[in-house]
SEDO-345070 format. One record per residue: residue in one letter; x, y, z of N, C-alpha, C, CB in turn. Coordinates in steps of 0.2 Angstrom, whole numbers, plus 2048, in hexadecimal, padded with zeros to 3 digits. Glycine has a CB too. Example, Ala and Ser with C-alpha at 12.3 -4.5 7.8 and 13.67 -1.06 7.14 Angstrom:
<nodes>
NODE paza n_x n_y n_z ca_x ca_y ca_z c_x c_y c_z cb_x cb_y cb_z
NODE A 842 7E4 827 83E 7EA 827 842 7F0 827 839 7EA 82D .
NODE S 840 7F5 823 844 7FB 824 840 800 827 846 7FD 81D .
</nodes>
This chain:
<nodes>
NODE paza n_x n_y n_z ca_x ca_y ca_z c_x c_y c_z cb_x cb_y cb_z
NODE X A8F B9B BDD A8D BA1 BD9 A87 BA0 BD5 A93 BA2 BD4 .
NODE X A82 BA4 BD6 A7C BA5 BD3 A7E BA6 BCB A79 BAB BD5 .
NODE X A76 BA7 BC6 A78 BA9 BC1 A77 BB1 BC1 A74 BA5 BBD .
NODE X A75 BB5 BC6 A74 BBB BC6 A7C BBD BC4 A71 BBE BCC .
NODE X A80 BBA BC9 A87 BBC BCB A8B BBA BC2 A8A BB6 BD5 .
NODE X A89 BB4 BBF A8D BB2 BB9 A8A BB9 BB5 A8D BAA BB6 .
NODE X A85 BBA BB6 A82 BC0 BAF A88 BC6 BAA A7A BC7 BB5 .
NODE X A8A BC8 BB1 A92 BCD BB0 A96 BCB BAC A96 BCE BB6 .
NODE X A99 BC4 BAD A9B BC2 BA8 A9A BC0 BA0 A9D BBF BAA .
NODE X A94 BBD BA2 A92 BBC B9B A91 BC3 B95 A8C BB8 B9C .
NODE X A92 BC9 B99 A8F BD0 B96 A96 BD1 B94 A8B BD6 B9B .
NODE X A9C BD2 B97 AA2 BD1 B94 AA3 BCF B91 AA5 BCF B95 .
NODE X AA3 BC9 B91 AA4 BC3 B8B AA2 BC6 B85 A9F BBC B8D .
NODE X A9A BC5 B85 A98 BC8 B7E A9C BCF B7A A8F BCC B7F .
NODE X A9D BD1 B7F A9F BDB B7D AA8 BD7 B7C A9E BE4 B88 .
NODE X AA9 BD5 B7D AB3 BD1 B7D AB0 BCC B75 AB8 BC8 B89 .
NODE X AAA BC9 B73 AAA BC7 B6D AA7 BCD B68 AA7 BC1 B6D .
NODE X AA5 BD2 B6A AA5 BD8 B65 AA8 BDB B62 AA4 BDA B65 .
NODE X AAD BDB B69 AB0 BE0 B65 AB8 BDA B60 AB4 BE8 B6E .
NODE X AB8 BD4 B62 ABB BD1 B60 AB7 BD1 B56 ABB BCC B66 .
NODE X AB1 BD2 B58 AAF BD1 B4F AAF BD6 B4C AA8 BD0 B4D .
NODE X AAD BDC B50 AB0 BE4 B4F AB5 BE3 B49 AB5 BE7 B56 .
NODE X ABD BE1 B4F AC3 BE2 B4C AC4 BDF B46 AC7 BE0 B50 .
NODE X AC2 BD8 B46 AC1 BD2 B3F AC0 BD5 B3B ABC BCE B3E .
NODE X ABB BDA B3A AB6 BDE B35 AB9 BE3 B34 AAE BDF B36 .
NODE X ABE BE6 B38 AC4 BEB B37 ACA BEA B31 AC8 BED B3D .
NODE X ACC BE5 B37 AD3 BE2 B31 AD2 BDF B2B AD7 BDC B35 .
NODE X ACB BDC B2A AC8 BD9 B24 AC6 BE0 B1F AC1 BD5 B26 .
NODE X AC4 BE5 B21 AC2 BE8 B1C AC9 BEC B1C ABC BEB B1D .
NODE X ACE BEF B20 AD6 BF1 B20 AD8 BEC B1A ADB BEE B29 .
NODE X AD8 BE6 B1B ADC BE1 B16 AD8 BE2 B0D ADA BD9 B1A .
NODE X AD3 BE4 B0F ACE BE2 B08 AD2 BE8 B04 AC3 BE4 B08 .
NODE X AD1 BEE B08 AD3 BF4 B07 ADB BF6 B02 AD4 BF7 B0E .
NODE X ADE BF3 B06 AE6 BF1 B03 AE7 BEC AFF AEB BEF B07 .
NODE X AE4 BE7 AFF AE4 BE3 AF9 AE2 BE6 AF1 ADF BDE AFB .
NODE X AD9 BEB AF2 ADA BED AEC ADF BF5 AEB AD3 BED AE9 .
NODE X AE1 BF7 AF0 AE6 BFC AED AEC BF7 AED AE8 C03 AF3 .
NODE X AF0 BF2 AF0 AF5 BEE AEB AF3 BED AE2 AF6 BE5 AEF .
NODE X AEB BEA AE2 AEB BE7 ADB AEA BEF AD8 AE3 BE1 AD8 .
NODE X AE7 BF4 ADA AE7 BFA AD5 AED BFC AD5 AE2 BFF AD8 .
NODE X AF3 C00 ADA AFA BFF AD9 AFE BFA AD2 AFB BFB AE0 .
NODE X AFC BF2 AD4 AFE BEE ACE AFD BF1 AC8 AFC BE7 ACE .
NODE X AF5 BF1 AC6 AF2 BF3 AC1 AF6 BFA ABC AEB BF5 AC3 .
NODE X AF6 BFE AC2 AF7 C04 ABF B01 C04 ABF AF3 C0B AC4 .
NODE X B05 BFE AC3 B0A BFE AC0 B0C BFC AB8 B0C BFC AC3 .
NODE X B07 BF7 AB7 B07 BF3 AB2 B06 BF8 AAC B02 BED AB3 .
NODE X B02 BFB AAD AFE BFF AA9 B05 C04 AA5 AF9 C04 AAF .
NODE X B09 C07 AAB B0D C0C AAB B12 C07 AA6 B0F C0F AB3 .
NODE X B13 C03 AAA B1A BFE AA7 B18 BFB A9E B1B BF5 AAD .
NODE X B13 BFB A9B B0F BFA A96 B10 C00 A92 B07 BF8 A97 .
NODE X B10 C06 A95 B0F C0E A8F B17 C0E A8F B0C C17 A93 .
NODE X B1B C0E A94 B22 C0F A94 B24 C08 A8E B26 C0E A9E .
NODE X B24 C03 A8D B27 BFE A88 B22 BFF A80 B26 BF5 A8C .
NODE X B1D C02 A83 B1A C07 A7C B1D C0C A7A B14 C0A A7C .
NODE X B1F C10 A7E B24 C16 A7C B2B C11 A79 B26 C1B A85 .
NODE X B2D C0F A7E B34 C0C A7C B35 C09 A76 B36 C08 A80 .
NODE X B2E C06 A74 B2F C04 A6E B2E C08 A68 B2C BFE A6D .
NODE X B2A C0D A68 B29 C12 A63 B2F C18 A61 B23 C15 A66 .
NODE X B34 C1A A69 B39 C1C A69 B3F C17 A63 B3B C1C A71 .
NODE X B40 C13 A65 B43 C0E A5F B41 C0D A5A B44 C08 A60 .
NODE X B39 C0D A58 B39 C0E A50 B3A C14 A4F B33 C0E A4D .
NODE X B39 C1A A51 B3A C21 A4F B43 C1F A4E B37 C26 A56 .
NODE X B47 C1E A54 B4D C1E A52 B4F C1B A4C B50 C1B A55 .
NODE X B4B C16 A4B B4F C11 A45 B4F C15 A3F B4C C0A A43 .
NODE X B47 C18 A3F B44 C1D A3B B49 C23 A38 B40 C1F A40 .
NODE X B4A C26 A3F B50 C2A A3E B57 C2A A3A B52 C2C A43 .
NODE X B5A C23 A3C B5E C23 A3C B60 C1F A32 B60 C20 A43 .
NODE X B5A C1C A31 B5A C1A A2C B58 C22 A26 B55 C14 A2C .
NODE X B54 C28 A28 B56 C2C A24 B5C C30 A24 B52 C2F A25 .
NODE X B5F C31 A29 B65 C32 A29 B68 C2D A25 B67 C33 A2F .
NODE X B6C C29 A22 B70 C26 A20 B6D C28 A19 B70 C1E A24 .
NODE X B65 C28 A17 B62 C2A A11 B66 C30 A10 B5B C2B A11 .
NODE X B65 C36 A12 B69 C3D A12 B6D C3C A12 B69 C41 A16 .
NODE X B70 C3C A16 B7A C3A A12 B7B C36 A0B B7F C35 A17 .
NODE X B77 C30 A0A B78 C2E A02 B77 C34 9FE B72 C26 9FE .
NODE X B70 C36 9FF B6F C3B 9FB B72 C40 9FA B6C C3D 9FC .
NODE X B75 C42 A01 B7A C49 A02 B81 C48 9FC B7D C4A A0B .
NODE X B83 C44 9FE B89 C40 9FA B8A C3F 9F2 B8A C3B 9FC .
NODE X B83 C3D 9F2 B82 C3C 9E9 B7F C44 9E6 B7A C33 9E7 .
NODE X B7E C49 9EB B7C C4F 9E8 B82 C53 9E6 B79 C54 9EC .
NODE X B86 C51 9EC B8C C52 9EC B92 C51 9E6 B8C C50 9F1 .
NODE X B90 C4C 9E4 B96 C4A 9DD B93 C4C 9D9 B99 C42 9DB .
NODE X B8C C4D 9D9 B8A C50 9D2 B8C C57 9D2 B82 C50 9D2 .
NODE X B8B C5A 9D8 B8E C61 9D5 B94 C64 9D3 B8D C64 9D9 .
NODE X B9A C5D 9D7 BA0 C5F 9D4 BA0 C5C 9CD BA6 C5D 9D8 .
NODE X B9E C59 9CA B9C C58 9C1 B9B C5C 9BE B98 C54 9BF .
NODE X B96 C62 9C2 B93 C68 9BF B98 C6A 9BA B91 C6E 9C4 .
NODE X B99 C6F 9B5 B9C C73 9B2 B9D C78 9B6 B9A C74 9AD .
NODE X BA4 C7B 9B5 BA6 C81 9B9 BA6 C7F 9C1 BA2 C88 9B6 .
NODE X BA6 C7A 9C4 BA6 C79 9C9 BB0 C76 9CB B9F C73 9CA .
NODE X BB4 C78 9CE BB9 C75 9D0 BB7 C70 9D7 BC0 C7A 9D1 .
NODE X BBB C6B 9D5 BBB C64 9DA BBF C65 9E1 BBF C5E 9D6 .
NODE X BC3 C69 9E0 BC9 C6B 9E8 BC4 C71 9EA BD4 C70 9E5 .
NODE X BC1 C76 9E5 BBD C7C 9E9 BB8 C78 9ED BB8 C83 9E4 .
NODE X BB4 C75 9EB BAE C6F 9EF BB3 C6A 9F4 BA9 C68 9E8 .
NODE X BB7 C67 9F2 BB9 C62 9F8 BB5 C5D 9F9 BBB C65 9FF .
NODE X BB5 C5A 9FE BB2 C55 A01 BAB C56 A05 BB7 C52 A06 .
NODE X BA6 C51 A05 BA0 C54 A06 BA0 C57 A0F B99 C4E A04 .
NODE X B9E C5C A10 B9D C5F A17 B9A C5C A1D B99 C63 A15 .
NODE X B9C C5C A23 B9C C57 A29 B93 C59 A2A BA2 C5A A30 .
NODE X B91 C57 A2D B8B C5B A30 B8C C5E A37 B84 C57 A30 .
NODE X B88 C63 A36 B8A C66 A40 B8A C61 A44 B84 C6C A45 .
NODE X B8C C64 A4A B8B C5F A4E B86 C60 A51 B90 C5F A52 .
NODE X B81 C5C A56 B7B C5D A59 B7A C63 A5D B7A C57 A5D .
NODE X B83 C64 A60 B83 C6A A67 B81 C70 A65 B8B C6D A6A .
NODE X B81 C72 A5D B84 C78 A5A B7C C78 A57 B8C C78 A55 .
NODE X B77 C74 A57 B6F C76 A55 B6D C78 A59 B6A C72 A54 .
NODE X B68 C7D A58 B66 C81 A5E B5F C7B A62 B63 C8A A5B .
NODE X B5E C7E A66 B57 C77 A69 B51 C76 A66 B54 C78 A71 .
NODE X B4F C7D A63 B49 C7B A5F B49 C75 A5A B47 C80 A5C .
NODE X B4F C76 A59 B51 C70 A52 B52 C67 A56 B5C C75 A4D .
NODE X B51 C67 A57 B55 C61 A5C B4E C5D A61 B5B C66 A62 .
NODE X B49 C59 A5C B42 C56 A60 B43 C53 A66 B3F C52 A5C .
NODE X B3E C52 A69 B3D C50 A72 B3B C49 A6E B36 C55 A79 .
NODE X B34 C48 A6B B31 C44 A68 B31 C42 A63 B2D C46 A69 .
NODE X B2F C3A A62 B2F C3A A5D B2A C3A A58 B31 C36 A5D .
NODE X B2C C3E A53 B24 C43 A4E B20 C3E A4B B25 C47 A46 .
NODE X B1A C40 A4A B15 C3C A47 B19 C3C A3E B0B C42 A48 .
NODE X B13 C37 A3F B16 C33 A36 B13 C3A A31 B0F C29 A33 .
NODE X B0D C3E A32 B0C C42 A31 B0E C48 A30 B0A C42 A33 .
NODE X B13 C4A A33 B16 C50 A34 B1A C52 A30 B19 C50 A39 .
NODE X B1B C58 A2D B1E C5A A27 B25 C59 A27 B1C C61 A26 .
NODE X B26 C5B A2F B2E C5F A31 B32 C57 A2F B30 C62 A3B .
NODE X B2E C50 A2F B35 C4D A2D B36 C4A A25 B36 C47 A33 .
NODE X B31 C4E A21 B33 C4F A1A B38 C56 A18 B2B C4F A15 .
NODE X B38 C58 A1F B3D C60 A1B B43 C5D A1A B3D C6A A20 .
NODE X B49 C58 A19 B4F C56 A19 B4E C54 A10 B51 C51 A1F .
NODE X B47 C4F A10 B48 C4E A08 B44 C52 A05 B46 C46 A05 .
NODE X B40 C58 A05 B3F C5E A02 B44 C63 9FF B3B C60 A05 .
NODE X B4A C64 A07 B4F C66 A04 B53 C64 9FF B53 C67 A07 .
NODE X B56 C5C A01 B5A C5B 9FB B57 C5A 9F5 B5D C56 9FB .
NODE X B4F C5B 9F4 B4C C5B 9ED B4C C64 9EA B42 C58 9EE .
NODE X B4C C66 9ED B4E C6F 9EC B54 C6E 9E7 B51 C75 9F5 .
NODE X B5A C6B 9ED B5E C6B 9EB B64 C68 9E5 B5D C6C 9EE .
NODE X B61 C60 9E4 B5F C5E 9DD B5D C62 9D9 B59 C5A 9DD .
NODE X B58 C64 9D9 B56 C69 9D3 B59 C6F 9D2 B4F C6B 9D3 .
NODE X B5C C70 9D5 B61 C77 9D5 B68 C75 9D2 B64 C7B 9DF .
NODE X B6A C6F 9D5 B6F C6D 9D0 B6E C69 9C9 B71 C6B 9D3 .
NODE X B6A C65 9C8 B67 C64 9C3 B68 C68 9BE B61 C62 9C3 .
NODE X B64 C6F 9C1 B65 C74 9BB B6B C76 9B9 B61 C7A 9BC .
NODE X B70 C76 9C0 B76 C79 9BE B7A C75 9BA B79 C7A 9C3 .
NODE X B79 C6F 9BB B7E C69 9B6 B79 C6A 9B1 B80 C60 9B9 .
NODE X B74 C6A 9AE B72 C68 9A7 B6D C71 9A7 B6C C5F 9A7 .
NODE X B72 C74 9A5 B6D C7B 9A5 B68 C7B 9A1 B70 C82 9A4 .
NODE X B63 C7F 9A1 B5D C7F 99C B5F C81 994 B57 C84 99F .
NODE X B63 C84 994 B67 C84 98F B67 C80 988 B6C C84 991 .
NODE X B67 C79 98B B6B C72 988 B63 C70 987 B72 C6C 98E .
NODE X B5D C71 98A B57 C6E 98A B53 C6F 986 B54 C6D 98F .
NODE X B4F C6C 982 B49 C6F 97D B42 C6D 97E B49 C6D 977 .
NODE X B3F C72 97E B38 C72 980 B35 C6B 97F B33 C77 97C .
NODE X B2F C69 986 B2D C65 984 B27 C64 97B B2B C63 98A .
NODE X B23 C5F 97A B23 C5C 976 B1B C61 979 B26 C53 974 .
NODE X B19 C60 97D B11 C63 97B B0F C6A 97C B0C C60 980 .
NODE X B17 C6D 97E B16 C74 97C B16 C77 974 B1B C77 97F .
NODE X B1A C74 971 B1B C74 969 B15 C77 965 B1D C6D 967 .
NODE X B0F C74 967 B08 C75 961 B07 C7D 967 AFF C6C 960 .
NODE X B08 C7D 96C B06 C83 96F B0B C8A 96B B07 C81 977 .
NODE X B10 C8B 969 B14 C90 967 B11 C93 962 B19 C8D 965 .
NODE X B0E C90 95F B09 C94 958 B05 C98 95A B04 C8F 954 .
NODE X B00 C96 960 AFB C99 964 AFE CA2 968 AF9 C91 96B .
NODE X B01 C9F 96B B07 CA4 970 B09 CA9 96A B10 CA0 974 .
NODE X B0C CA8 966 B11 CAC 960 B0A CB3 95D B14 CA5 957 .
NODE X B05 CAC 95D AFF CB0 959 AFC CB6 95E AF9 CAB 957 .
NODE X AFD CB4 964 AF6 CB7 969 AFD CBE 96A AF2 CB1 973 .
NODE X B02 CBD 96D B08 CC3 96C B06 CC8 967 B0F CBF 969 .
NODE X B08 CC4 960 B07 CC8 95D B01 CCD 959 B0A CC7 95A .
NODE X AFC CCB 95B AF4 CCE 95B AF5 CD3 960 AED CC8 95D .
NODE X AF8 CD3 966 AF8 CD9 96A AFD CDE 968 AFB CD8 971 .
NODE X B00 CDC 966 B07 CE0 961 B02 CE5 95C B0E CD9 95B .
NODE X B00 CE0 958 AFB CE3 954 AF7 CEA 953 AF8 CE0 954 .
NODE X AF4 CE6 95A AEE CEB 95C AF3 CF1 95E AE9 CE8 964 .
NODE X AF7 CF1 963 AFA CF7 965 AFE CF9 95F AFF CF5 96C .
NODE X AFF CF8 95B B01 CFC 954 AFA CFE 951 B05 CF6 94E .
NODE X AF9 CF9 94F AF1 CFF 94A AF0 D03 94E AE9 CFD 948 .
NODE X AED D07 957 AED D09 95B AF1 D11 95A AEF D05 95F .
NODE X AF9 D0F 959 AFF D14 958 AFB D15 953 B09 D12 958 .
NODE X AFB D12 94F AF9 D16 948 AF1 D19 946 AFB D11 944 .
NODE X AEF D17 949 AE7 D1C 949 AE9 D21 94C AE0 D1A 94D .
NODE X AEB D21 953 AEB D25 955 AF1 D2E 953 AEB D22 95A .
NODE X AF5 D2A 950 AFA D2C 94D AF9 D31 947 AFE D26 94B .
NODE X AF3 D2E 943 AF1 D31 93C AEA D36 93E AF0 D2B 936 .
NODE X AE9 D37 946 AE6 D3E 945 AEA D44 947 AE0 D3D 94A .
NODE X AE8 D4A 948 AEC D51 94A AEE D51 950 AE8 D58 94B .
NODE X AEE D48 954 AF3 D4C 95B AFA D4E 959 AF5 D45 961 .
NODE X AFE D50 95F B03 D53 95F B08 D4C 95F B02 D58 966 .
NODE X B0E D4B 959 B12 D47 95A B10 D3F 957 B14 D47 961 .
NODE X B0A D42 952 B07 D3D 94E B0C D37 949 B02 D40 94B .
NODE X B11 D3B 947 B16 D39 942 B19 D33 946 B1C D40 942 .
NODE X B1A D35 94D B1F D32 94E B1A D2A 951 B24 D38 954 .
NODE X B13 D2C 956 B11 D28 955 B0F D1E 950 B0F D2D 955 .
NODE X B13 D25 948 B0D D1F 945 B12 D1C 942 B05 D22 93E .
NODE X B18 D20 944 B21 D1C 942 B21 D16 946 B2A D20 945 .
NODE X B1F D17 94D B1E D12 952 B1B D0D 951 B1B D14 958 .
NODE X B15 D0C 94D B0E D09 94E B12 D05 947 B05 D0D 94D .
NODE X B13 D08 943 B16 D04 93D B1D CFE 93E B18 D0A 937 .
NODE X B1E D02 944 B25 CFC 944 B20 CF9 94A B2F CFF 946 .
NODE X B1F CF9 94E B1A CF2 953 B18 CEF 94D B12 CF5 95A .
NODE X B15 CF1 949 B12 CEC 942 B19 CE6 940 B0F CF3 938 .
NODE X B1F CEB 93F B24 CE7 93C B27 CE2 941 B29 CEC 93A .
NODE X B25 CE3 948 B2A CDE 94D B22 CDB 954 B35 CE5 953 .
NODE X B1A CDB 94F B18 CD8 951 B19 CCF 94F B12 CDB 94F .
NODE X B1A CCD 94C B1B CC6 94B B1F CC3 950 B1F CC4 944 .
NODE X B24 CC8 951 B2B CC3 956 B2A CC6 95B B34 CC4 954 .
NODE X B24 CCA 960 B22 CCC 966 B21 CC7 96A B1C CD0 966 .
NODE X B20 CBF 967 B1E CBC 96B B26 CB7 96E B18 CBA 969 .
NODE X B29 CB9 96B B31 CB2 96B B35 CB4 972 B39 CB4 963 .
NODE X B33 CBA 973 B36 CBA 97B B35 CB8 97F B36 CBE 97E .
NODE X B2F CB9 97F B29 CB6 986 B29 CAF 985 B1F CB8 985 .
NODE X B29 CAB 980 B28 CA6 980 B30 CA3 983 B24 CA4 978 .
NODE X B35 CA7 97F B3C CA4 983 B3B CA5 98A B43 CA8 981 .
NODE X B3A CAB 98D B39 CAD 993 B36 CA7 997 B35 CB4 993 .
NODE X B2F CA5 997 B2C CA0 99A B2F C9A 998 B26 CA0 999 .
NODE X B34 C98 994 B35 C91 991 B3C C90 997 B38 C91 987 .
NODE X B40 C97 996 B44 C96 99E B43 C98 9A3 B49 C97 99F .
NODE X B3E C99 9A4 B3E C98 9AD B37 C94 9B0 B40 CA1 9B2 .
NODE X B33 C94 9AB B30 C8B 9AE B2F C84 9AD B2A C8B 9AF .
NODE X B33 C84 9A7 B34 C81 9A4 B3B C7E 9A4 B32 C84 9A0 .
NODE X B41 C82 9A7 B47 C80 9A6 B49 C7E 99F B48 C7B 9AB .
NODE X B47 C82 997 B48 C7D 994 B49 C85 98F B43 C76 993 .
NODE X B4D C82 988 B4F C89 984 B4A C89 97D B5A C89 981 .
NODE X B49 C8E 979 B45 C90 975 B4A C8F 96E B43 C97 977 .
NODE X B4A C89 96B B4E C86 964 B49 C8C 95F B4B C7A 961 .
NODE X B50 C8A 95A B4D C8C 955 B46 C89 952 B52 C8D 951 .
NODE X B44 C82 952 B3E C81 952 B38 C85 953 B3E C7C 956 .
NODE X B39 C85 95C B35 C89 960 B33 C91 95D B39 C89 969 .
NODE X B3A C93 95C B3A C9A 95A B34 C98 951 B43 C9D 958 .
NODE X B39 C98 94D B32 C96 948 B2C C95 94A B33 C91 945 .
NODE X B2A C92 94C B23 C8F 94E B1E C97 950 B23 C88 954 .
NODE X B23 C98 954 B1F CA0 958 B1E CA4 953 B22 CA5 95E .
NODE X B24 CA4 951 B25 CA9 94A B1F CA9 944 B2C CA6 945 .
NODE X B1E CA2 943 B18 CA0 941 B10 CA3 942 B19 C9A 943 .
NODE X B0F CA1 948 B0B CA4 948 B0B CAD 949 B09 CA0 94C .
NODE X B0E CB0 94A B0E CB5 94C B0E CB8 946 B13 CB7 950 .
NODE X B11 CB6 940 B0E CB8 938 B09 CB9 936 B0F CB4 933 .
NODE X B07 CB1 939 AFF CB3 936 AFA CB7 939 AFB CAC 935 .
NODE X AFB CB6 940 AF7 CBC 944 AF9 CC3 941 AFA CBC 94C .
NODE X B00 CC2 942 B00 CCD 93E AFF CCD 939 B09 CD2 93D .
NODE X B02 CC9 934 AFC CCA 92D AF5 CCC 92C AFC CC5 92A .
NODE X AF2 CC6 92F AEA CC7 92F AE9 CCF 932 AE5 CC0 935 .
NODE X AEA CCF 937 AE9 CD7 93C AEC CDE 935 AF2 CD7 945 .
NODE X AF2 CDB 934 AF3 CE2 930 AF0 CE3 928 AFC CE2 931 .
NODE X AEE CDE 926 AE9 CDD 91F AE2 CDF 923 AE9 CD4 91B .
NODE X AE0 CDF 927 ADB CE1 92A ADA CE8 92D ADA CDE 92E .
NODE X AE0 CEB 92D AE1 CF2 930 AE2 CF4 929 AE8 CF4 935 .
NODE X AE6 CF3 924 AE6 CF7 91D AE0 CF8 91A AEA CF3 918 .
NODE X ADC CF3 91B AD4 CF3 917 AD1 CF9 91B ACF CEB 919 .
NODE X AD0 CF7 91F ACD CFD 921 AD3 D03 922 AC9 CFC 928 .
NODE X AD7 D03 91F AD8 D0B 921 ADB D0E 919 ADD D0D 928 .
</nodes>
C-alpha cells in the first residue's frame, strides 16, 4: 500500500480526534456549567436557610416579647381590679372576679397581627396606655377630688385670679352704672344691676377658680384657697370702685 492510498485514513483519523476534542470541550464546559448552578443553587439555599433561622429567631423574641406583656396586663388588670372593689360605693359580689379575656376566635382579624411589630410602633403601647386611662379613672374614683388640696405652687397664684375676676366684675359694673345714670330707657334698673356686680365683684372669681381646681387639677377649693381669692378680689374691687366714686 502506498502513502497516497494511507492519506484517507489519516484524514479520518484527524476529523475522529476532533470531533473527539469537540465533545471534551462540550462535556467540560456542560460540567463547568452545573457545577456553578450546583454552588449558586447551594449559595442561594444557604442564603434562604440563613433569613428563615433569622425570621425564626425574631418570631421568638417577639413571642417571648408578647407573652411577657401579657402576663404584665393581667398583673395589672388584677391589681386595677381590687382597687376598684375598695372604691367606695362599689359592692364586691356586683364586680366579682376579674373577667376572662375573649377568646382569640371572637377578635375580629384586623385585631390579630401576621407580624411581628417594629419596636417602634405605637399599637403595642395601646394595652399600657389603656390601663393608664384607666388607673387614672379609678384613682379618681377611689380618692375623689373632693378629699384633695390644691397644690402648693398654685396657692400665691389665687390672689392674682381673685383680683383679675374681680376687675372685670368691676368694669362691667361701673359700665351698668354709667350707663344706667344717663336718660336711657330702664336706667333704674340698670344702675341696681351695676351696684350689686360692685357687691358680688370680689367673689366673681371663687367659682372659676373652683371650676378649674376640679377638673384639671382633680383637686377641691379649701377654705384657704377661697380666702386667698377673696383676698385678692377685695383689693381689686376696692381700688376700682374708690376709683369709680372719685370720679363720679
Amino acid at each position: 500500500m502506498t502513502t497516497r492510498d494511507r492519506h484517507p485514513f489519516g484524514r479520518d483519523y484527524q476529523l475522529m480526534v476532533s470531533a473527539l476534542a469537540e465533545a471534551t470541550r462540550r462535556r467540560d464546559a456542560e460540567l463547568g456549567g452545573a457545577e456553578r448552578a450546583y454552588q449558586d443553587s447551594a449559595a442561594q439555599a444557604a442564603s434562604e436557610l440563613a433569613r428563615a433561622e433569622g425570621d425564626a429567631q425574631s418570631a421568638d423574641r417577639w413571642a417571648g416579647a408578647a407573652a411577657a406583656q401579657v402576663l404584665d396586663v393581667d398583673r395589672e388588670a388584677e391589681r386595677l381590679w381590687e382597687q376598684l372593689r375598695r372604691a367606695r360605693g362599689m359592692r364586691m359580689r356586683a364586680l366579682g372576679e376579674v373577667p376572662e379575656p375573649e377568646p382569640v376566635e371572637l377578635l375580629p382579624r384586623i385585631a390579630l397581627p401576621r407580624n411581628p411589630p417594629d419596636a417602634c410602633d405605637p399599637v403595642t403601647e395601646a394595652p399600657r396606655v389603656l390601663l393608664a386611662r384607666v388607673a387614672e379613672r379609678i384613682d379618681v374614683t377611689v380618692r375623689p377630688a373632693g378629699r384633695r388640696a390644691l397644690p402648693r405652687w398654685a396657692l400665691p397664684l389665687l390672689p392674682l385670679v381673685g383680683a383679675l375676676f374681680a376687675a372685670l366684675a368691676s368694669l362691667v359694673a361701673s359700665g351698668l352704672v354709667t350707663v344706667g345714670s344717663t336718660d336711657v330707657w330702664g336706667g333704674s334698673v340698670l344702675r341696681v344691676l351695676g351696684w350689686t356686680s360692685f357687691l358680688v365683684a370680689p367673689s366673681s372669681g371663687v367659682p372659676m377658680v373652683a371650676l378649674f381646681a376640679h377638673r384639671r387639677l382633680q383637686a377641691r377649693l379649701d377654705i384657704g384657697g377661697v380666702g386667698l381669692t377673696l383676698l385678692g378680689g377685695m383689693i381689686s374691687a376696692t381700688a376700682l370702685s374708690l376709683a369709680f366714686a372719685a370720679t363720679h
